[in-house]
Structures are given as structure tokens and as C-alpha cells.
C-alpha positions in Angstrom: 1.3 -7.1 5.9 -1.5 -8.6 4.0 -3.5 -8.6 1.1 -7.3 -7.0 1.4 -10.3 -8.9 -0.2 -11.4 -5.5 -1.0 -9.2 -2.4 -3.2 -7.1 -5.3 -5.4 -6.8 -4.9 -9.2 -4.7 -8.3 -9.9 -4.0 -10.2 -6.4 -4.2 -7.3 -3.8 0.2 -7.3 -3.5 0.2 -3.3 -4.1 -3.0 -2.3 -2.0 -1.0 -4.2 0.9 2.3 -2.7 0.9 0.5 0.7 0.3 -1.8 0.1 3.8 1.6 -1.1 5.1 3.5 1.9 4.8 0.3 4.4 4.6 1.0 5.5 1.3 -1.6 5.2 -2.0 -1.4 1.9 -3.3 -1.4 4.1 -6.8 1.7 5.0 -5.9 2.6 1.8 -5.5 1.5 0.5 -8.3 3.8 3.5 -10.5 6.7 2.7 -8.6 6.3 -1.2 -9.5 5.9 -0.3 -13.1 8.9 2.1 -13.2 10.9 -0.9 -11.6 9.7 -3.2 -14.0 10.4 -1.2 -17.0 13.9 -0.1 -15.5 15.3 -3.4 -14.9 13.8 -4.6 -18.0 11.1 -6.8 -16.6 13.6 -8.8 -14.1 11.1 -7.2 -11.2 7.8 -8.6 -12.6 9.2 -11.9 -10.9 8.5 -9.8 -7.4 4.9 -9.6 -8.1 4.0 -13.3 -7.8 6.7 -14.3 -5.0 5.0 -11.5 -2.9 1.7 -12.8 -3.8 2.7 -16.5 -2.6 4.3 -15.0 0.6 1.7 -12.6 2.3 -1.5 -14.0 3.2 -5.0 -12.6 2.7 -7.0 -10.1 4.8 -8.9 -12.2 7.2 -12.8 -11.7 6.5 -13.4 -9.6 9.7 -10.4 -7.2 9.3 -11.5 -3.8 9.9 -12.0 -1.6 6.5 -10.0 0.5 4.9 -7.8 2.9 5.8 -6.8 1.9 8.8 -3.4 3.0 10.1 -0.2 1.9 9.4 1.5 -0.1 12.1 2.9 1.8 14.6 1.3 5.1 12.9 0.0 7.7 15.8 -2.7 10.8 14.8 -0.7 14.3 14.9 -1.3 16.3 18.4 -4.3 18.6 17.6 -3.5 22.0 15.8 -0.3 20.8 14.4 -1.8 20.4 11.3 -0.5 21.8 7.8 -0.9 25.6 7.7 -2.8 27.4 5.5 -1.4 30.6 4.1 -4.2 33.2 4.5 -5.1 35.8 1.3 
């Protein structure tokens, strides 16, 4: 887990942990301010100790998106299914 040079709005924390588990670091970002607001600001103190503790995206990291640790591509034609019209 680490933060990317590139995709940050403040220090990069949320576009990690969304590349970390493959979600949108949007979402991310919604659930931090949800948490924030619903514990009435005791988990802004999150957003710098996470900051402090992972490390930046070494310059020659490959771009984004890359996978998730541990992700694996889906098996070909096991895709979503389309309903047809």
C-alpha cells in the first residue's frame, strides 16, 4: 500500500487504499467523509497518521490501474451478462 505521485487531491492516502483494494478512490473519499461526519470529526485524525505511515509510490511504479494484490482477470466469457431486447 502506497501513495501515487499521480491521482492525489491532498496527500495521495485515499487513491492508495482505493488501488489497494481495487475500488474508486471516490469511493473512498465518500466513505472517509461519512466517517468523519459520523463520529463527529474524531476520524479526521486517520487522515494524517495514514499519511505519516505509508510511503510514496516509488518514481518507476507502473501507472495506474494496476491490479490489486493478489487480484486475478476473470476466465474468458464469464463476464457480466447482457440481457438481450
Amino acid at each position: 500500500m502506497r501513495r501515487p505521485v499521480t491521482d492525489r487531491m491532498l496527500a495521495g492516502v485515499a487513491s492508495g487504499l482505493g488501488r489497494y483494494f481495487a475500488v474508486d478512490p471516490t469511493l473512498v473519499r465518500v466513505v472517509f467523509a461519512v466517517a468523519v461526519v459520523l463520529t463527529g470529526g474524531v476520524a479526521l485524525l486517520a487522515y494524517p497518521i495514514m499519511w505519516f505511515l505509508m510511503p510514496a509510490e516509488p518514481a518507476g511504479a507502473p501507472a495506474w490501474p494496476h491490479p490489486a494484490p493478489g487480484w486475478t482477470p476473470p476466465a474468458p466469457g464469464t463476464g457480466p451478462v447482457t440481457p438481450s431486447v
